[in-house]
N, C-alpha and C positions, 0 to 999 in steps of 0.2 A: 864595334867589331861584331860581325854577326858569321854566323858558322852553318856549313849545309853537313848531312848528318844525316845515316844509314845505319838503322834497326834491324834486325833480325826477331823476326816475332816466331812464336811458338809452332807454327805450322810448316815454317821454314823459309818464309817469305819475307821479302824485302819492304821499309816502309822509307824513303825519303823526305827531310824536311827540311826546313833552317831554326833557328833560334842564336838569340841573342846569350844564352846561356844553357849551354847544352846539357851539363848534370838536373837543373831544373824541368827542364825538357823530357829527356829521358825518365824523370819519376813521375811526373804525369802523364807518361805513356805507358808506364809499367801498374801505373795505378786504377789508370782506367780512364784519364780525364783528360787525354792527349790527342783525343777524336774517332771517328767512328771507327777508322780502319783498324788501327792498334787497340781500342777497347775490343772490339770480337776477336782482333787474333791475338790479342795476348804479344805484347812488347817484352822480349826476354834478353834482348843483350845490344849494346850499342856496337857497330864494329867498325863505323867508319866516322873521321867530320875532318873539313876539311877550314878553313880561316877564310872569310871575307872581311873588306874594309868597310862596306856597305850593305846595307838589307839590297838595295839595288841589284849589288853584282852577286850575290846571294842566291835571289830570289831566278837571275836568267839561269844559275849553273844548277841550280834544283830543279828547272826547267826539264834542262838539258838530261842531266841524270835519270830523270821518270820516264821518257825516252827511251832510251837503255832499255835491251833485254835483260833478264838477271846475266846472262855469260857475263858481258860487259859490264856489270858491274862488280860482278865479281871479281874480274881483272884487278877493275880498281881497287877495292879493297885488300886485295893480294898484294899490289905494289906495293901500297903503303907500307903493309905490313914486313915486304921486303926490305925498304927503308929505314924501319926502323932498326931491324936484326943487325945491319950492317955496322 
């Protein structure tokens, strides 16, 4: 099972990834050791991950999402967040 996955760093900006486990993830990016983007801007909050079956199908939808202007991503993250309220 591997998960694609939307950070919000301290500048206001958006970091996309995947990982195999996402709370491990997120503390190496919070820490500083999660790569170059998130160690200079500071990883402050996880807001989105989504479930793949595969690093495969993963890796095309993290593609896809870096793609994305922030609106659109944002979208996404809203819905979810709709989703779950309901």
């Amino acid at each position: 099972m591997y998960f694609v996955y939307i950070l919000e760093c301290s500048d206001g900006s958006f970091y996309t990834g995947i990982t195999n486990n996402v709370e491990r993830r997120f503390n190496e990016h919070k820490n500083g050791k999660g790569g170059h983007y998130t160690s200079s801007k500071k990883a402050t909050r996880l807001i989105y991950t989504e479930k793949h079956p595969d690093k495969s199908s993963a890796l095309k939808r993290e593609a896809e999402i870096k793609k994305w202007k922030r609106e659109k991503k944002l979208l996404l993250v809203q819905s979810k967040t709709l989703k779950i309220k309901e």
